[in-house]
C-alpha positions as CSV (number, residue, x, y, z in Angstrom):
1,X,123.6,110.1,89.6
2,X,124.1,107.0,90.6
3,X,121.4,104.5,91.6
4,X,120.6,104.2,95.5
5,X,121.4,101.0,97.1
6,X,119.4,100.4,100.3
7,X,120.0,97.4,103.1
8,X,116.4,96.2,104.8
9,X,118.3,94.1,107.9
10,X,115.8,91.7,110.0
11,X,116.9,89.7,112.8
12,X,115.5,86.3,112.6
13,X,113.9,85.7,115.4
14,X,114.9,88.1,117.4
15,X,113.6,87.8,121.1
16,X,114.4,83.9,121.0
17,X,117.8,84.2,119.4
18,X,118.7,86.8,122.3
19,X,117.8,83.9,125.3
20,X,119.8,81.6,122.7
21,X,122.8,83.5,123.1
22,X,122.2,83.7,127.0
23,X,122.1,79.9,127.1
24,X,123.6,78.2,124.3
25,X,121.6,75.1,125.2
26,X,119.1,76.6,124.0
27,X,119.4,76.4,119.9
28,X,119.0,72.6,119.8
29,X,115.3,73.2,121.5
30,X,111.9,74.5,120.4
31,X,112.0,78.2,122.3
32,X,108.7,80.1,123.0
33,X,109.5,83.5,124.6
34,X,106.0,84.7,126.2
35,X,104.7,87.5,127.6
36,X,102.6,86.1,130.4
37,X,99.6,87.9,131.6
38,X,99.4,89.0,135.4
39,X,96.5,86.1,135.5
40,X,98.9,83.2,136.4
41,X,99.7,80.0,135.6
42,X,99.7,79.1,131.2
43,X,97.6,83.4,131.0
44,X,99.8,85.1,128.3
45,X,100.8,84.5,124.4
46,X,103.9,83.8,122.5
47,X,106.0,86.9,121.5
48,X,108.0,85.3,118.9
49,X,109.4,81.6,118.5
50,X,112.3,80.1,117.1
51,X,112.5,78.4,114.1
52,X,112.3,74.6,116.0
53,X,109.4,75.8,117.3
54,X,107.8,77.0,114.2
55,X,107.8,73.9,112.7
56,X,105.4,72.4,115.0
57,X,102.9,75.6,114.3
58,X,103.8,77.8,117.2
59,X,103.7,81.6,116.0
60,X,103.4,85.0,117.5
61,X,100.0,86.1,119.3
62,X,99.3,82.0,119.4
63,X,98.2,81.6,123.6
64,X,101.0,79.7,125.3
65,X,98.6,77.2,126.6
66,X,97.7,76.3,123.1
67,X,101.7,76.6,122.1
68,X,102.5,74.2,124.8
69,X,100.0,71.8,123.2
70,X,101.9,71.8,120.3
71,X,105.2,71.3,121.5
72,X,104.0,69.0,124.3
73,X,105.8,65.8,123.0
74,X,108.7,67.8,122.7
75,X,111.4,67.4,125.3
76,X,113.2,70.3,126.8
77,X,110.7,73.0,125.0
78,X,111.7,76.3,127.0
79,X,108.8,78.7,127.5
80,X,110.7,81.9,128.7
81,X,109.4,85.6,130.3
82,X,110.0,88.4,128.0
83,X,113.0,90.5,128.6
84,X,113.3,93.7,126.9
85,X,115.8,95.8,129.0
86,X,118.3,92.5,128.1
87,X,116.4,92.7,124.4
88,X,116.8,96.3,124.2
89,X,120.4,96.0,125.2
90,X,121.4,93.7,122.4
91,X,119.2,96.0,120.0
92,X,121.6,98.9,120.7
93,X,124.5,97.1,120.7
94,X,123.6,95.6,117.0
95,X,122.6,98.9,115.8
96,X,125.8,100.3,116.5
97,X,127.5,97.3,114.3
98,X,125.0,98.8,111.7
99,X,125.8,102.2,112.1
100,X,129.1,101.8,110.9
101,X,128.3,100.5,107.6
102,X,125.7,103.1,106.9
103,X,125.7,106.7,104.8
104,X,122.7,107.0,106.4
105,X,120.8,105.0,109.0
106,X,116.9,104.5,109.8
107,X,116.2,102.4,113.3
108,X,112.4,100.8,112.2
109,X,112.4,98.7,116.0
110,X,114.5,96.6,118.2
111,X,115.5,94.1,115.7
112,X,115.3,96.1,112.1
113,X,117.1,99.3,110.1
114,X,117.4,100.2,107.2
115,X,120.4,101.9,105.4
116,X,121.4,104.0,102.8
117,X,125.1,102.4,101.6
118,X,125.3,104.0,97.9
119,X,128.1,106.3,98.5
120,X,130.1,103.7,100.9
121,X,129.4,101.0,98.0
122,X,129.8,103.3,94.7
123,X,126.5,102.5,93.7
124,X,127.7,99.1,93.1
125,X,125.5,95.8,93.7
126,X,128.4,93.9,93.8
127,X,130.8,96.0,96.4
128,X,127.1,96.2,98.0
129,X,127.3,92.7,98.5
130,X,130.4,92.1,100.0
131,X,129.8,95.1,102.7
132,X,126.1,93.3,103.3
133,X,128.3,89.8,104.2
134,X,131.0,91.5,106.3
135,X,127.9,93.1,108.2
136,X,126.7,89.7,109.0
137,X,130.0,88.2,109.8
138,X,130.6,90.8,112.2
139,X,126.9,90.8,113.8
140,X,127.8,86.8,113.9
141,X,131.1,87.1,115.7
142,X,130.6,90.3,117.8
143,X,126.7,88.9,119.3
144,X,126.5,85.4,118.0
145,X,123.2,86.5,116.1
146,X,122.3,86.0,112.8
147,X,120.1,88.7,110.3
148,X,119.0,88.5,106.9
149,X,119.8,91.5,104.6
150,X,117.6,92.8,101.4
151,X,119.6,95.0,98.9
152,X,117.6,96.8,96.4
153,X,117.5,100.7,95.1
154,X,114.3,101.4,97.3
155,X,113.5,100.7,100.8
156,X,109.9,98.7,99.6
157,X,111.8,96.3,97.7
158,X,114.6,95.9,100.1
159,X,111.9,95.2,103.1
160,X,110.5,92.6,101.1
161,X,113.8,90.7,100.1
162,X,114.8,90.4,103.8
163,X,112.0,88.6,104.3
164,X,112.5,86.4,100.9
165,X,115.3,84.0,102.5
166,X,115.1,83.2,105.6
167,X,116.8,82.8,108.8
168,X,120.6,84.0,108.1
169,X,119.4,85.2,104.3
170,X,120.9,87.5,101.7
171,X,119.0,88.8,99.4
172,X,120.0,91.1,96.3
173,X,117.9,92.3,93.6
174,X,119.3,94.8,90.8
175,X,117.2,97.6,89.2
176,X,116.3,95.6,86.2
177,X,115.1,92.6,87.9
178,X,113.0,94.1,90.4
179,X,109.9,92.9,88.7
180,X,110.6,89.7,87.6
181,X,111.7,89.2,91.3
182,X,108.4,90.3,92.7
183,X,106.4,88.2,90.0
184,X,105.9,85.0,91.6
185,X,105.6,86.6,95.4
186,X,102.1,86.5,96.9
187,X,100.3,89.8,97.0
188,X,100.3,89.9,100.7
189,X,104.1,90.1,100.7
190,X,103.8,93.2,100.5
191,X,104.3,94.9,103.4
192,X,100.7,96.2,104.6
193,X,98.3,94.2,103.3
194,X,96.6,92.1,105.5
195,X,94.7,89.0,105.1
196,X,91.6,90.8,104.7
197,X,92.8,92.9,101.8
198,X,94.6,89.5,100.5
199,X,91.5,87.8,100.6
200,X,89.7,90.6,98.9
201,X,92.2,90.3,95.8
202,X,92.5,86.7,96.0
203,X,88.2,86.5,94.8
204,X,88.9,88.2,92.1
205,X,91.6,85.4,90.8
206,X,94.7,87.9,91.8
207,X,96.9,86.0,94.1
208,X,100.3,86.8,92.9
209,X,102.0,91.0,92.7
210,X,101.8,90.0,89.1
211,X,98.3,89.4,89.1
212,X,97.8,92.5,91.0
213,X,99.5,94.5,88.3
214,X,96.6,93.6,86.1
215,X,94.6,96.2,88.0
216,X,95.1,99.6,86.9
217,X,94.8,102.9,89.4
218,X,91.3,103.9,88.7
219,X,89.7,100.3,89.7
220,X,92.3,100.2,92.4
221,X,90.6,103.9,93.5
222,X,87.5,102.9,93.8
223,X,88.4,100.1,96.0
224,X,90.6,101.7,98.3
225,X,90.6,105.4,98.1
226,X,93.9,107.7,96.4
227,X,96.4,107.5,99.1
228,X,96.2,103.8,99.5
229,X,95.6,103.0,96.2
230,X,98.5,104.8,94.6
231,X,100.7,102.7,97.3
232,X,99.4,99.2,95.7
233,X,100.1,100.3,92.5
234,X,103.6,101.4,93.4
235,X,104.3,98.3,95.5
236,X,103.1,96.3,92.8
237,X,105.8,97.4,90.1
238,X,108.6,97.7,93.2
239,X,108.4,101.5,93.7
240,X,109.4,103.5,96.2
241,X,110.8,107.2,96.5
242,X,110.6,107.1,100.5
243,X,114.6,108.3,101.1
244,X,116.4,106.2,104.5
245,X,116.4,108.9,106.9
246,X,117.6,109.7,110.6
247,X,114.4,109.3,113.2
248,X,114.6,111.9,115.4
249,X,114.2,110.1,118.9
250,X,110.5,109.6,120.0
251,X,109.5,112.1,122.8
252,X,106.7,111.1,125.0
253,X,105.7,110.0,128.4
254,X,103.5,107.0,128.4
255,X,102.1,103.9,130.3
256,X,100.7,100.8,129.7
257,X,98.6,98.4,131.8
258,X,97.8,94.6,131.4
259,X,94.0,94.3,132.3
260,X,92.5,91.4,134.5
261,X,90.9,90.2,131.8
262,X,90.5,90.6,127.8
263,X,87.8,92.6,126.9
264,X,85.9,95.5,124.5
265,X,83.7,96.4,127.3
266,X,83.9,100.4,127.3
267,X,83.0,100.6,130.8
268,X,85.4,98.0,131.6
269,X,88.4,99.9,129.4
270,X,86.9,103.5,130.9
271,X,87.8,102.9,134.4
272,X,91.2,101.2,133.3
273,X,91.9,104.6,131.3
274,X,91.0,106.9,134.5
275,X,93.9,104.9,136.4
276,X,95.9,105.6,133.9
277,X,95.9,109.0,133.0
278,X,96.0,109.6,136.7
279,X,99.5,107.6,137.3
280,X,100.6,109.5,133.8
281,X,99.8,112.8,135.4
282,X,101.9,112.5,138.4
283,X,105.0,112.0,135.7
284,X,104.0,115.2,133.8
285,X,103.7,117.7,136.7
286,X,106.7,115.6,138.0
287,X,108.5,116.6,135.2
288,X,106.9,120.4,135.0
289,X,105.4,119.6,131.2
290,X,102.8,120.2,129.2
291,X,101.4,117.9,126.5
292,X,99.7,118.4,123.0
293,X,98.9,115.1,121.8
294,X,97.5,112.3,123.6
295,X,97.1,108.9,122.2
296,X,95.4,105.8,123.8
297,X,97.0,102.3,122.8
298,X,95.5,98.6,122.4
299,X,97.4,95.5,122.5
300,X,94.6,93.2,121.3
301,X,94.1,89.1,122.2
302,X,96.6,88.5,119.0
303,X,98.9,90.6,120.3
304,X,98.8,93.5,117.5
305,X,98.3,96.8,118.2
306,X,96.5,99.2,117.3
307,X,96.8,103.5,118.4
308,X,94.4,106.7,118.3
309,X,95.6,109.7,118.7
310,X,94.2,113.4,118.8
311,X,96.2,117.0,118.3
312,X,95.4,119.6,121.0
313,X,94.0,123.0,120.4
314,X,96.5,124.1,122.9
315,X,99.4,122.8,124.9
316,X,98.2,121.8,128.7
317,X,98.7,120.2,132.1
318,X,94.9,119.4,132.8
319,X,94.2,115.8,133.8
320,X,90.6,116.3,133.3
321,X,91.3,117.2,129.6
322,X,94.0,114.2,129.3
323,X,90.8,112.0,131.0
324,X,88.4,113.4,128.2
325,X,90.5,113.0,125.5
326,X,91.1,109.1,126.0
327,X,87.7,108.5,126.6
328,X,86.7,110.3,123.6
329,X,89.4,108.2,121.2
330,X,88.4,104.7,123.1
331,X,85.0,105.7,122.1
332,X,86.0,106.2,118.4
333,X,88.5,102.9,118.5
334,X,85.5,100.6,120.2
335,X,83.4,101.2,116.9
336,X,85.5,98.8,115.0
337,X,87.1,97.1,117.6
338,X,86.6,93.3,116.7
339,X,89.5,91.7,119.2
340,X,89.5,92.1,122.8
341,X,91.9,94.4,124.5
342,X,94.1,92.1,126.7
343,X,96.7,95.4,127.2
344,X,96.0,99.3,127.1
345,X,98.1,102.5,127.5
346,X,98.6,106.1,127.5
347,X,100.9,108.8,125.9
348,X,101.0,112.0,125.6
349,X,103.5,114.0,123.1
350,X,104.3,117.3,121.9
351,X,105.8,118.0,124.9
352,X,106.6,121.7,126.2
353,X,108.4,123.1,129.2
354,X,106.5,124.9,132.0
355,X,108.9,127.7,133.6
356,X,112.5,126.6,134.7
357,X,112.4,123.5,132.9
358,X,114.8,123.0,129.7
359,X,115.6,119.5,129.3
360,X,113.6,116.2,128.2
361,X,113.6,112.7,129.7
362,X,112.5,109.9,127.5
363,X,110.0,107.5,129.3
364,X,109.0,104.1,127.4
């Protein structure tokens, strides 16, 4: 059998580079696109930023006022209103490009895939690389966008090539150098650990994946538990079984709400929830469903999110059980809440038919 050969694509920028190709102006500047709060005026915080703008320190979750201190010397510095029906729009129309070149192909999010090319490239590195730069030629002439490509046998060390050579990169890294490749990488480029767990390894002298591999799986264990444990190990030697497969499309109906104001306040959050599930409910009966799993979702101050969710006992309609449910998981989520909620939503999933209802509508 010959050895997989996966493609982790990343568009640089993504957000920014789609207002760049709106206005061509555009790339000579520093570009902040924002997603301003319903507060007014500089109330809101930086989505993504192109690379002109990154060199002055602005970075996603950053607020815009503090951005537009940074670049406030800056002439021209364009601080744009997200747009993701026009994001969205370019995001399908790249994902078809990538479709083409693909055995088999994963959609991650708007602006990243990955896919399986070993029968397409022969389980060759080099055809692989030639198919990677005619990708990125076409993406380049058909949207006037550039990506950066990983190539490895595993998704894991694909994901973290992409990210190796940036904007407009391409990255390949064969079976037998997959180690030597990782050695010199920081720990926390791996994909899921966060500073904290960076931080954690850094005390203890381990700052680069090659330090890390000094750790065997039983210390690991007792710092992290099996399941997570067992995925540092892996990550650490660059391996990963996980196969590139189709994502069956995401069926829910959900909502989301900026608040007035940022906060962990569960009375505050509580009354916010009950507006919520009540608009939500008019979409279900609307729709003649009934819903299994409801999940309650935080965009924090830094713009991350976090999600709880919780599995029926049975499938239902009842708002007063949606109501409970979200109460009962903002409960659970406010223990360890340290950031303030500045956005917060509602899905439910598992959806079922009532009578005379046989077809689904997507709602994002």
């Amino acid at each position: 059998m010959s050895e997989r050969i996966i493609f982790h694509i990343d568009f640089d920028y993504f957000f920014a580079q789609c207002e760049e190709i709106r206005n061509q102006t555009l790339k000579t500047k520093p570009v902040c696109v924002c997603i301003f709060s319903d507060r007014g005026g500089d109330s809101g915080a930086i989505a993504t930023a192109n690379y002109i703008a990154r060199k002055y320190g602005v970075k996603s979750g950053m607020p815009i006022k503090f951005a537009k201190a940074r670049l406030g010397e800056i002439p021209d510095s364009a601080f744009l209103p997200a747009d993701f029906p026009y994001y969205s729009d370019i995001s399908q129309r790249a994902m078809e490009i990538m479709k083409t070149y693909a055995d088999v192909f994963e959609y991650v999010g708007r602006d990243e895939a990955y896919l399986d090319v070993t029968k397409r490239t022969q389980g060759s590195f080099t055809n692989a690389t030639h198919i990677a730069q005619q990708l990125k030629n076409q993406i380049r002439m058909d949207l006037k966008m550039t990506c950066t490509v990983g190539i490895s046998n595993n998704k894991l060390v694909s994901k973290i090539a992409s990210s190796f050579r940036k904007p407009d990169g391409l990255t390949v890294v064969e079976p037998q150098n997959v180690e030597s490749f990782l050695d010199e990488l920081k720990v926390g480029d791996i994909p899921g650990i966060g500073k904290v767990t960076e931080e954690k390894f850094s005390e203890m002298n381990l700052k680069t994946i090659q330090d890390l591999r000094k750790l065997d799986v039983f210390t690991l264990n007792k710092m992290f538990g099996r399941k997570i444990s067992s995925y540092i190990y892996n990550a650490a030697r660059g391996i990963d079984d996980d196969p590139v497969a189709e994502r069956a499309p995401t069926i829910q109906y959900s909502r989301i709400i900026t608040l007035k104001h940022d906060s962990k306040d569960f009375d505050f959050l509580s009354e916010s929830i009950d507006e919520i599930c009540a608009d939500l409910h008019q979409t279900i009966l609307k729709h003649k469903k009934m819903f299994r799993s409801v999940g309650i979702q935080f965009v924090q101050s830094d713009l991350s999110n976090k999600t709880k969710s919780k599995m029926l006992r049975n499938p239902t309609t009842s708002i007063d059980e949606l109501k409970k449910t979200c109460i009962q998981l903002l409960k659970e989520a406010l223990v360890d809440q340290t950031l303030e909620t500045r956005r917060l939503g509602v899905k439910v999933s598992e959806l079922s038919d009532m009578e005379g209802q046989s077809s689904i509508t997507n709602f994002f």
